[in-house]
C-alpha positions as CSV (number, residue, x, y, z in Angstrom):
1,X,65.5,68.3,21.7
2,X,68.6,66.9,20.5
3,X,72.4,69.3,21.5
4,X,74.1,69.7,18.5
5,X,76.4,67.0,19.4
6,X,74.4,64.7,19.9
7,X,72.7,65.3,16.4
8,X,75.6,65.5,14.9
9,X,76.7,62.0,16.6
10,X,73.4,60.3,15.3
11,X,73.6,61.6,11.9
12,X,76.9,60.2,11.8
13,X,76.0,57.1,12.9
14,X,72.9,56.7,10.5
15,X,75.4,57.4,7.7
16,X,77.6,54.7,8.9
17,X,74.9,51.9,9.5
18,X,73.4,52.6,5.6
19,X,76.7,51.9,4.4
20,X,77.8,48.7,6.5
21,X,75.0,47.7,8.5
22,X,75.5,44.5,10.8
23,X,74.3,41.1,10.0
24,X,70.5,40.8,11.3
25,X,70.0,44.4,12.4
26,X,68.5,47.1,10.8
27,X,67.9,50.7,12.1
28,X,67.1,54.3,11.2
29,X,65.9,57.4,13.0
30,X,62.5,59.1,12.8
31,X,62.2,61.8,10.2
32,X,60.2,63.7,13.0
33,X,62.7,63.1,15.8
34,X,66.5,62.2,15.1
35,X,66.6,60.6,19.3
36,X,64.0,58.3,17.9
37,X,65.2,55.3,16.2
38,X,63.2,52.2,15.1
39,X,65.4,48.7,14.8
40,X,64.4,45.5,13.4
41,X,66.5,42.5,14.7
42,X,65.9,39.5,12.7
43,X,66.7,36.4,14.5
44,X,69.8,34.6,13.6
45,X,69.5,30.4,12.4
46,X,70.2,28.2,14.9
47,X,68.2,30.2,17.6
48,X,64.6,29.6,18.5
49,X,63.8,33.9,16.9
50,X,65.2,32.2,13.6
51,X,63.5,34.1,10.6
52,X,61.4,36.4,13.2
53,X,61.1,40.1,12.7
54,X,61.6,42.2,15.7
55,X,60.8,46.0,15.8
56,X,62.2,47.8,18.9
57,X,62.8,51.2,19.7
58,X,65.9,53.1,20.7
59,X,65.3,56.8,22.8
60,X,68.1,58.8,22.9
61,X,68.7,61.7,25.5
62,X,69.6,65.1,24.1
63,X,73.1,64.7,25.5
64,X,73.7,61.4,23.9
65,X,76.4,60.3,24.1
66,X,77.5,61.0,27.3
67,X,73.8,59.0,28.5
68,X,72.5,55.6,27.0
69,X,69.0,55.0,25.3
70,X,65.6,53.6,26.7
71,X,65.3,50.4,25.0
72,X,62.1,49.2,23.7
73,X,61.2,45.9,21.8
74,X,57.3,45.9,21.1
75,X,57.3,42.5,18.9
76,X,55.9,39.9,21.3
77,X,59.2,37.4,21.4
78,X,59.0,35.4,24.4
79,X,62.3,36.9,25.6
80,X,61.0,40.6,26.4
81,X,57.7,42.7,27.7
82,X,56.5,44.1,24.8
83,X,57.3,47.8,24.9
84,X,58.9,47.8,28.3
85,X,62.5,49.6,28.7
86,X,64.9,46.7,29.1
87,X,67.2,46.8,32.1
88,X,70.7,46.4,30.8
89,X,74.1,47.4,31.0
90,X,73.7,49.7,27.7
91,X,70.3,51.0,28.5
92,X,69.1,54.3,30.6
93,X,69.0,51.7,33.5
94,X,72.9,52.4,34.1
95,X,74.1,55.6,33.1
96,X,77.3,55.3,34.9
97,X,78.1,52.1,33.2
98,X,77.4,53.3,30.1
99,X,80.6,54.2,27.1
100,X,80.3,57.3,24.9
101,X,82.6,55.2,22.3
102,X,79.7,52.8,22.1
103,X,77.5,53.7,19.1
104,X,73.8,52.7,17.6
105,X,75.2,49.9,16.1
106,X,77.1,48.7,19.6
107,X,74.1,48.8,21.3
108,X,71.8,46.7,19.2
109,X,74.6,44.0,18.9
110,X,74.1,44.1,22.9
111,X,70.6,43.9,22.5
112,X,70.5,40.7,20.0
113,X,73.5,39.3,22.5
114,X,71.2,39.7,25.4
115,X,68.0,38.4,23.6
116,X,69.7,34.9,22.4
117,X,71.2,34.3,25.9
118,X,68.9,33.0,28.6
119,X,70.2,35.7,31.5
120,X,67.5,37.4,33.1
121,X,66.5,41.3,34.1
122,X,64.0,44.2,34.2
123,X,61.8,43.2,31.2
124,X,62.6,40.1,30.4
125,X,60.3,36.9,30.2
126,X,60.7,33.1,30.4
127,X,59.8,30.8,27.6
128,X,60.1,28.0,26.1
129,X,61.7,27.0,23.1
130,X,58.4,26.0,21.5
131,X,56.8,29.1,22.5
132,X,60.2,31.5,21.5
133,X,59.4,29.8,17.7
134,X,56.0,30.4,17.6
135,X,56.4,33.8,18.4
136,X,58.8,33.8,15.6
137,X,56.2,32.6,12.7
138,X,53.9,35.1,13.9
139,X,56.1,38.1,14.2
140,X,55.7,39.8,10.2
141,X,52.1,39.3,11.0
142,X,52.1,41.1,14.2
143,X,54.0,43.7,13.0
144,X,51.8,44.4,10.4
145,X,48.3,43.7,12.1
146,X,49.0,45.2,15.1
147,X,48.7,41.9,16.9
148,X,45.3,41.6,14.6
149,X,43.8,45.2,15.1
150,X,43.9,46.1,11.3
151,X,40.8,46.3,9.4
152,X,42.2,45.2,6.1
153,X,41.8,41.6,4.7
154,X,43.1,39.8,1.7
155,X,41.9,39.3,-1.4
156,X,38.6,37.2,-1.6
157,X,38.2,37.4,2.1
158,X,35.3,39.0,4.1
159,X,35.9,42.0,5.8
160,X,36.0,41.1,9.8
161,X,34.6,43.7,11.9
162,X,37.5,46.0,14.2
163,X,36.9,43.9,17.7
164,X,40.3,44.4,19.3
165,X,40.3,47.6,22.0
166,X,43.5,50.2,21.7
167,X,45.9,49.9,24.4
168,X,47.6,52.6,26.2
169,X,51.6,53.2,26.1
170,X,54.1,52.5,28.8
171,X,56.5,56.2,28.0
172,X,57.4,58.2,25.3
173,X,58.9,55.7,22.6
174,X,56.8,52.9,23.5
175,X,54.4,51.5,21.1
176,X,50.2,52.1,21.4
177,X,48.7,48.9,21.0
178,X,45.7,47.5,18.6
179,X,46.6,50.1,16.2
180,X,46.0,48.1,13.5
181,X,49.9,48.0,12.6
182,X,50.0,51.6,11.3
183,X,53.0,52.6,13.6
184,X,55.1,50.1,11.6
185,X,53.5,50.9,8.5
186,X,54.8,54.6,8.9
187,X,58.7,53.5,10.0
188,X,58.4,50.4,7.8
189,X,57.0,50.9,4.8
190,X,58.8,48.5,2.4
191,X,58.9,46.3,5.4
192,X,55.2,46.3,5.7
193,X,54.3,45.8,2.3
194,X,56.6,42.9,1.8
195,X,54.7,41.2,5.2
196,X,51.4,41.8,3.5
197,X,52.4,39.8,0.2
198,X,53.8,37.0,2.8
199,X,50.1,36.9,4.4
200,X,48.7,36.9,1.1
201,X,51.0,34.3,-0.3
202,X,50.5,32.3,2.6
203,X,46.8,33.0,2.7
204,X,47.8,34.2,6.5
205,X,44.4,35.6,8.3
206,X,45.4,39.2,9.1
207,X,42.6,39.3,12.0
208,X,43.9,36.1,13.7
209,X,47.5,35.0,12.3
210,X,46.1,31.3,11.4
211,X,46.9,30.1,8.2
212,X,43.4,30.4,6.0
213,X,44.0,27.2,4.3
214,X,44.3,25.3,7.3
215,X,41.0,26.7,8.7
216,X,39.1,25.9,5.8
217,X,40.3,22.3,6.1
218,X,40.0,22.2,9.4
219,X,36.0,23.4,8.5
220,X,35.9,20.7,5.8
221,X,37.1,18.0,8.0
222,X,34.2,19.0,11.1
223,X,31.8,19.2,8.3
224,X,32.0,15.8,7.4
225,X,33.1,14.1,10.3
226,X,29.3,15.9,11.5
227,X,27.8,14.2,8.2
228,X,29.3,11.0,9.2
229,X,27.9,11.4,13.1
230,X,24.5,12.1,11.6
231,X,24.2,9.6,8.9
232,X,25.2,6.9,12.1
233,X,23.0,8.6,14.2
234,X,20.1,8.1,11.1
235,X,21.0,4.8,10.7
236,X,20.9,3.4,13.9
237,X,17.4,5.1,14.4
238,X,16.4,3.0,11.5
239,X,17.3,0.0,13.5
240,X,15.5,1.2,16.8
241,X,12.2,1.8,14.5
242,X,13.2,-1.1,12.9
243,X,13.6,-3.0,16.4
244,X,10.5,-1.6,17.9
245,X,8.1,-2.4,15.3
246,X,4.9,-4.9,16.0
247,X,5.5,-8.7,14.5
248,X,4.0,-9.9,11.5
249,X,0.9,-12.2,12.1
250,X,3.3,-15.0,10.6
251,X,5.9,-14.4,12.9
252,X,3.2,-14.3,16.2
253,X,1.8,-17.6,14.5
254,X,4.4,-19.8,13.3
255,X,4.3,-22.6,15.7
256,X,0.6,-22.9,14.8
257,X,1.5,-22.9,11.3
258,X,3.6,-25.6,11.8
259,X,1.4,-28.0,13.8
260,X,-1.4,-27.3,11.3
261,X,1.1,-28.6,8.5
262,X,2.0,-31.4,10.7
263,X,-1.7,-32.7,11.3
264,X,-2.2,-32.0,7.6
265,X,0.4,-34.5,6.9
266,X,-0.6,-37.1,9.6
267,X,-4.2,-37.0,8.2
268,X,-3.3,-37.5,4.5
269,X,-0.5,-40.2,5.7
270,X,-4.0,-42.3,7.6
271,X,-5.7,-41.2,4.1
272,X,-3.9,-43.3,2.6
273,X,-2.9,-45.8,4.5
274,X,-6.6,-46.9,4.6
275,X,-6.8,-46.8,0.9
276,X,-4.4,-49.7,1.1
């Protein structure tokens, strides 16, 4: 439970962040627990996160702010372990390094700093660019899926049966995985519904993250590429049949044919020769 301080400190800070909040962050407590916060970084042009969506979460200790947070990112990034605490100078890690003038807002600019650099540490992960922007593209849908775990589909799809298993959490603040995006639904509400028009928009599968489109081409393209391999495969068995069949009685007999015709004409040319 939160020290009257530190209440009032957070409070003030939430106030403060409404008003002016700074560019690509976004951040609010829990209406259940004011040392809970939920961020959303989304990451800057230029960098391989552009245009992603990443949810973290910040735990405060009840004497904040005379102790830092446990920070949490649960988006799969390529930069951090999804809902690991995060090892750095303004996290729980190092109390003793940590400022009391340093606020909410202070710490997520770290956070975003750290993220966009390549410097390593507790919960951090290599990858590579490549990999960093296709985790991007696929964050809104993670988000709102729970990596795929939601049994909700879009209009004029089939319903997919539930066939991912719940995960368990790594501490208090840390996200439960496969649960079918509900967590973010319930911090990010408006958030959520706006990712659900995207995947409908983009026809985004919510079970797999794929583009729908695509995999209907994709289905189109095997279909008759398989029609093509058949119809060879059916012709060139008409040309084995065709290749094994018995010869005609002309074919087995042409040479007599032709010696009959011969002596045929040999006789009449005598024929008439004697006529002379």
């Amino acid at each position: 439970m939160a020290t009257r301080a530190a209440h009032k400190r957070l409070t003030r800070e939430y106030a403060t962040l409404s008003r002016s909040p700074p560019e690509y962050i976004t951040a609010h407590p829990s209406e259940s627990n004011i040392l809970e916060w939920h961020y959303i970084l989304t990451g800057p042009p230029g960098t391989p996160y552009e245009h992603g969506q990443y949810w973290g979460t910040l735990v405060f200790p009840p004497d904040y702010p005379f102790a830092p947070p446990a920070i949490r990112m649960h988006t799969p990034s390529g930069r951090f372990r999804c809902s690991e605490r995060l090892c750095l100078s303004i996290s729980d890690f190092h109390p003793k390094s940590f400022n009391p003038a340093w606020e909410v807002s202070t710490i997520l600019l770290g956070v975003l700093s750290f993220m966009t650099s390549e410097e390593m540490t507790t919960g951090s992960v290599s990858a590579t660019e490549a990999e960093r922007k296709a985790f991007a593209s696929r964050t809104r849908w993670w988000n709102s899926t729970g990596g795929g775990s939601t049994k909700r589909t879009l209009a004029g799809q089939p319903a997919e049966p539930q066939t991912r298993q719940s995960g368990g959490r790594t501490g208090f603040g840390a996200i439960k995985a496969g649960d079918g995006g509900q967590r973010f639904k319930e911090h990010w509400p408006e958030e959520d519904e706006e990712n659900w028009r995207w995947m409908e928009t983009e026809r985004i599968d919510p079970q797999t993250g794929r583009s729908l489109i695509l995999q209907q081409q994709a289905q189109k393209q095997e279909a008759a590429a398989a029609a093509d391999k058949s119809e060879a495969s059916a012709t060139n068995g008409r040309r084995a049949v065709a290749d094994a069949a018995p010869p005609s009685w002309l074919s087995k007999n042409k040479w007599y044919i032709v010696a009959a015709a011969l002596f045929a004409y040999v006789l009449a040319a005598r024929a008439l020769g004697d006529q002379k």
